[in-house]
C-alpha positions in Angstrom: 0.0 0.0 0.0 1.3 3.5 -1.1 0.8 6.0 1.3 2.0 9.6 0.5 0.9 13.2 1.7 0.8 14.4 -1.8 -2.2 14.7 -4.2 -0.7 12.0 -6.8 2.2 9.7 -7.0 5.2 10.9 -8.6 5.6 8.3 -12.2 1.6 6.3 -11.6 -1.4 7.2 -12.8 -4.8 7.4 -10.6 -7.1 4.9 -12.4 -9.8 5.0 -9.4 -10.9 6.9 -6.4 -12.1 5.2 -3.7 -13.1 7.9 -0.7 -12.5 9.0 2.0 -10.6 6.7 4.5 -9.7 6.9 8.2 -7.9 5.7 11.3 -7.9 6.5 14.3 -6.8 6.1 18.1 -7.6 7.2 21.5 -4.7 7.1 24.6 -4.3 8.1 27.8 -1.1 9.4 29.4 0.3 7.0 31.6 0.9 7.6 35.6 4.5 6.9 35.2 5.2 8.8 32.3 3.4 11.6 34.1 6.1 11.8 36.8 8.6 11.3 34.4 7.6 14.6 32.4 7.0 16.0 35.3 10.5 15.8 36.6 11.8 16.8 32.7 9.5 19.8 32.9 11.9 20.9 35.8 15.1 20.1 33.9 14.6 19.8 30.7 14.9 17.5 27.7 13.1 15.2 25.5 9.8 13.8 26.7 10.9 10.0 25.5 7.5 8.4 27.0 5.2 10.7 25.3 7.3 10.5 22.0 7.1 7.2 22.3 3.4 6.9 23.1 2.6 9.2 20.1 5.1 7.1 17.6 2.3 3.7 18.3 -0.8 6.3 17.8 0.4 7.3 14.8 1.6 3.4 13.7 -2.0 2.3 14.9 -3.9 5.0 13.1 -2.0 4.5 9.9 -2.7 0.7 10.3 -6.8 1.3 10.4 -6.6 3.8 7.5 -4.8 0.9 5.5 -6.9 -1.7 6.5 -10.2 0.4 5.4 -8.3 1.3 2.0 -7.5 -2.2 1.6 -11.1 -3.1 2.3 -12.6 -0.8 -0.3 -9.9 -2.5 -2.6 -7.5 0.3 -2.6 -3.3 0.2 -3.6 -2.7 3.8 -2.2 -3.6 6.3 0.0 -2.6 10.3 -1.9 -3.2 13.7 0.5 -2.5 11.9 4.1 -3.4 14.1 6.8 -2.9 13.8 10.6 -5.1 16.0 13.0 -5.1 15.2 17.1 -7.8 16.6 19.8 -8.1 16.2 23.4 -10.8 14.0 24.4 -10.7 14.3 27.7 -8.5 14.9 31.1 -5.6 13.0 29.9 -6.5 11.3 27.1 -6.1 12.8 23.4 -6.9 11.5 19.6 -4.8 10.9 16.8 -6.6 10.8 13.5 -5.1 10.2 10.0 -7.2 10.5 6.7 -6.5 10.4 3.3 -7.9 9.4 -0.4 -8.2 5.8 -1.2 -7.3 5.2 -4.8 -6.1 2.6 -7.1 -2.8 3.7 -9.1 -1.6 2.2 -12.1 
């Protein structure tokens, strides 16, 4: 599955359009990584749990964008665009969309 963030794919040709398709996923922050950012708040530096909690969000909203794609009998997904929003206290969304087509 081709996945890109541009309108078309660079040398194939877009023989079918599909939709819309989407993935998303909801996660909360996690007690220890709360302390943890806490303490980096204080002295700086990279946030590694939250990067790394927002690395499988991404992976597991790309993965149910695919999977729809694939479902609607798709070989690409052109104009890929991620959006997040808090949900609640704690707890945010990641959502990817995109065009399903079928490229030559």
């Amino acid at each position: 599955m081709l996945i890109t963030n541009i309108e078309m794919i660079p040398g194939r040709k877009i023989v079918r359009h599909h939709g819309l398709v989407s993935g998303s996923t909801v996660r909360a922050k996690h007690v220890g990584r709360d302390i943890m950012a806490g303490l980096k708040n204080i002295f700086g530096g990279e946030l590694k749990g939250y990067t790394e909690l927002l690395s499988e969000s991404r992976k597991e909203a790309l993965n149910r964008m695919r999977e729809q794609a694939k479902q609607m009998g798709a070989n690409a997904i052109v104009n890929v665009r991620f959006s997040t929003s808090s949900v609640a206290a704690g707890a945010a969304e990641l959502y990817v969309y995109g065009t399903a087509v079928t490229v030559q």
